[in-house]
C-alpha positions in Angstrom: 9.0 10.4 1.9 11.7 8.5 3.0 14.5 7.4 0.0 14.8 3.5 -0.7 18.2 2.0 -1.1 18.3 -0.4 -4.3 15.9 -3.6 -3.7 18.3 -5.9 -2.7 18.8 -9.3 -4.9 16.7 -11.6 -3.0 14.0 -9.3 -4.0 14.3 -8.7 -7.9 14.0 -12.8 -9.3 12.6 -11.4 -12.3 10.0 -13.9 -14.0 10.6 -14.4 -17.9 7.4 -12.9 -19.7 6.7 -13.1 -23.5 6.8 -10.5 -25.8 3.2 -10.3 -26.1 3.1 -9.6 -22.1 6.3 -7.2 -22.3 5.0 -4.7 -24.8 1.5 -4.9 -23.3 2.8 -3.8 -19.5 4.6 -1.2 -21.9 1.6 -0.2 -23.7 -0.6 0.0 -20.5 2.2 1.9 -18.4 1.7 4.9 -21.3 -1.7 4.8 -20.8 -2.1 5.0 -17.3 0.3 7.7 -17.1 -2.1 9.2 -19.6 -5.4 8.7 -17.5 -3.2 9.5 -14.5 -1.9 13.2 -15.5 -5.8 14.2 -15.9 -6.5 13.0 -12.1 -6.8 15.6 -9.5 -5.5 14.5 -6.4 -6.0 15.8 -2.8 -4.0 14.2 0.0 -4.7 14.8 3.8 -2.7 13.8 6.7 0.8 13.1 5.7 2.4 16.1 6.2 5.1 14.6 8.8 5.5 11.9 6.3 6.5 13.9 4.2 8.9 15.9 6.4 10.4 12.5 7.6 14.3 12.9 7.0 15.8 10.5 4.3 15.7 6.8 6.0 14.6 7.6 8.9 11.1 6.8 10.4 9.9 3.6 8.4 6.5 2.8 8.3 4.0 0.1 7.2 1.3 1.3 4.8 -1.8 -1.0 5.0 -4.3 0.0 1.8 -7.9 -2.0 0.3 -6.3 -4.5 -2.4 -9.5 -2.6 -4.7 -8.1 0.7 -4.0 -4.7 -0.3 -5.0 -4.4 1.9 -8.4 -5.2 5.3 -7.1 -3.4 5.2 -3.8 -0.3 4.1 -5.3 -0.8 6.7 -8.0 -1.2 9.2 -5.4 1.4 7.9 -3.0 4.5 7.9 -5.7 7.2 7.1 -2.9 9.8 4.5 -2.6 8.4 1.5 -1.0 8.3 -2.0 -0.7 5.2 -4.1 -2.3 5.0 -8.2 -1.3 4.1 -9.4 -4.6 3.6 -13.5 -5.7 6.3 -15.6 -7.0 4.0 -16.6 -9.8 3.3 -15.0 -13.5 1.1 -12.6 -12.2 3.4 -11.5 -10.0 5.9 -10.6 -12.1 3.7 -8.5 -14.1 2.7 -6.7 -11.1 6.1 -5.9 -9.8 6.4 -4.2 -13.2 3.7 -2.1 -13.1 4.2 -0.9 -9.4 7.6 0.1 -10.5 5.6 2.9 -12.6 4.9 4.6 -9.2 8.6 4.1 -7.7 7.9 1.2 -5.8 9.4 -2.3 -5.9 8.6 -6.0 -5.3 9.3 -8.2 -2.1 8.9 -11.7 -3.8 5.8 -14.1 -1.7 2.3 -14.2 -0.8 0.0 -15.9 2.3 0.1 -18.9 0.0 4.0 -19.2 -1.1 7.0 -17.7 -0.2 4.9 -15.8 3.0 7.6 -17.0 5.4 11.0 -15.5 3.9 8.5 -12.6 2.2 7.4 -11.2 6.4 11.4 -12.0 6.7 12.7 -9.9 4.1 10.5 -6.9 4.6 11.7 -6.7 8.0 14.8 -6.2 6.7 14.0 -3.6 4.4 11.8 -1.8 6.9 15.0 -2.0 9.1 17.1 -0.2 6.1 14.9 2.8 6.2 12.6 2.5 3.5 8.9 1.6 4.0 6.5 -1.8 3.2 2.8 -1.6 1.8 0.6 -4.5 2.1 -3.1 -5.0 1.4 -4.6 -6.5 4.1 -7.4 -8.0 2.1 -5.2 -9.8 -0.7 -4.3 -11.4 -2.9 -7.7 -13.4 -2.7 -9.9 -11.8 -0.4 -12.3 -11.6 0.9 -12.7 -7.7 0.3 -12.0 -5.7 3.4 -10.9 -8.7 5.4 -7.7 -7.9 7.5 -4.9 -10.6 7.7 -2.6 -10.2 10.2 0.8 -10.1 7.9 1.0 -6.5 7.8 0.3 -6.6 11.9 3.3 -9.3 12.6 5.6 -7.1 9.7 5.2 -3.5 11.8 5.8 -5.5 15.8 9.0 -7.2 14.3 10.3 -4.2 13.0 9.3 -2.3 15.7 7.6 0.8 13.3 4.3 1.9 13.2 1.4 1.2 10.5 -0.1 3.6 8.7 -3.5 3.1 6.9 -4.1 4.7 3.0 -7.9 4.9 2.2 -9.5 6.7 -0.7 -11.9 8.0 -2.4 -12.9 8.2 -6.1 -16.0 10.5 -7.5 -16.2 8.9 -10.8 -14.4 5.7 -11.7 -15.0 1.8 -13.3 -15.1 -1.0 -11.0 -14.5 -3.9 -12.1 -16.6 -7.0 -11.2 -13.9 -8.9 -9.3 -13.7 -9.7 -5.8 -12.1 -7.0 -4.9 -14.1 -4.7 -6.6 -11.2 -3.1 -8.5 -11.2 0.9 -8.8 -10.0 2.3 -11.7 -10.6 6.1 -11.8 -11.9 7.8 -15.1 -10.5 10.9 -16.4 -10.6 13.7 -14.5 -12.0 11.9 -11.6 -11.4 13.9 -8.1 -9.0 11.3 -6.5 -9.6 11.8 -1.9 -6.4 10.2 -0.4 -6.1 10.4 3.6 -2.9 8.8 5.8 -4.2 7.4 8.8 -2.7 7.9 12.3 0.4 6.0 12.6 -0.1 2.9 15.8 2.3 1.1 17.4 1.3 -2.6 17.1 2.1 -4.1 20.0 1.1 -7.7 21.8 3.1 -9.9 24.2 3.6 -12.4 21.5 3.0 -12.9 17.8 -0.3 -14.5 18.1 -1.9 -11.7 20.0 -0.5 -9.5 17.9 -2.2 -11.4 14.6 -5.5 -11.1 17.2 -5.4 -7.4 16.5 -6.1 -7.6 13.1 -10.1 -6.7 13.6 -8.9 -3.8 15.6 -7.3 -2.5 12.7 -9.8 -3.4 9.7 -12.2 -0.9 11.8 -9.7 1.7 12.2 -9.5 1.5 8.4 -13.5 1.5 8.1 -13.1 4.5 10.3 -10.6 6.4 7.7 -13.1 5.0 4.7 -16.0 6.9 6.4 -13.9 9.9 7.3 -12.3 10.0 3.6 -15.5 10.0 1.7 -16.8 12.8 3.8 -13.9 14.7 3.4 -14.4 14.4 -0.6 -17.9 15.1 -0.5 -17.3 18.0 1.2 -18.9 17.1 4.5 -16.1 18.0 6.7 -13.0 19.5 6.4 -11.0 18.3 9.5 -8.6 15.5 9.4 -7.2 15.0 13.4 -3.8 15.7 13.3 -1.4 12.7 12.8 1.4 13.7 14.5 4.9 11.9 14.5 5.1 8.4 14.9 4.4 6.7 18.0 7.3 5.0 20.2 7.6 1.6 19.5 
């Protein structure tokens, strides 16, 4: 994958947490590395991601705000994460730095604006954005259009993570959280990178169903793949022209 510069300044406003919270995200960053270790992981389709040279080639991950624990796990590359301004967000920026990845400060709800503005300019730096189409609310599966409008202004392609896990909790949120149990067979496929394109930002954002079935697609494909149904990923390629 591609190597991140330092997140700049504008995105590391660190939130004050208590002790209490500290020592917890501590505690719980031992013990998914612990759960984590016993995982076994197969990953199809990003083999030229892989072979991308350093900072060049920047793409936008799209993955299911449920699905969020093992892809990252599985994904362990530099990248940028929109994360809130709030508490919460904080906390999550500190876990997601557990996989190599860092925070871009703002949600749809606050901050969005100078969030879609700053992840531009990282994308422009070299160093891939992830966003979950779906969150931070929901509904589940529901595609908003940031990570759409993030990919056309930067002029890179999107790239859709789906997964699959054979044993796992999940918890009774909206999102329906996946956390995978030990040992669980962890399916991870890259989706075909697509230009996003549209002669203006609206009909890009009118593109968004068009992409929430390409990611149904990869679902369908991913869970065949791990129960052994098929074997064949179509080949991804190198990124499209912009």
């Amino acid at each position: 994958m591609s190597t991140a510069p330092v997140a700049p300044a504008a995105e590391r406003r660190p939130v004050a947490l208590d002790g209490r919270t500290r020592a917890a995200i501590v505690l719980g960053g031992w013990l998914l590395r612990l759960l984590g270790v016993t995982w076994r992981v197969r990953v199809h389709g990003r083999e030229w991601l892989l072979a991308r040279p350093a900072g060049e080639t920047p793409v936008v991950y799209a993955l299911w705000h449920g699905q969020m624990l093992p892809l990252l796990w599985a994904h362990k590359a530099p990248t940028g994460v929109i994360v809130s301004e709030h508490r919460d967000g904080e906390i999550i920026a500190r876990i997601i730095a557990l996989f190599g990845l860092f925070g871009v400060r703002g949600s749809s709800s606050r901050g969005g604006t100078r969030a879609l503005l700053e992840s531009v300019q990282v994308v422009r730096r070299g160093t891939d954005m992830a966003f979950t189409p779906d969150g931070p609310r929901g509904p589940r599966h529901s595609f908003a259009p940031g990570a759409l409008m993030l990919a056309s202004r930067a002029q890179v392609p999107l790239v859709t993570i789906t997964g699959h896990v054979d044993r796992k909790w999940q918890l009774r949120s909206w999102d329906g959280f996946e956390i995978p149990k030990p040992f669980a067979r962890v399916t991870v496929l890259y989706g075909t990178p697509r230009a996003v394109e549209g002669e203006d930002i609206r009909a890009v954002a009118e593109r968004a169903p068009e992409f929430a079935e390409y990611m149904q697609q990869d679902l369908a494909l991913v869970e065949a793949l791990a129960r052994g149904e098929t074997s064949q990923v179509p080949p991804r390629g190198e990124a499209p022209a912009p």
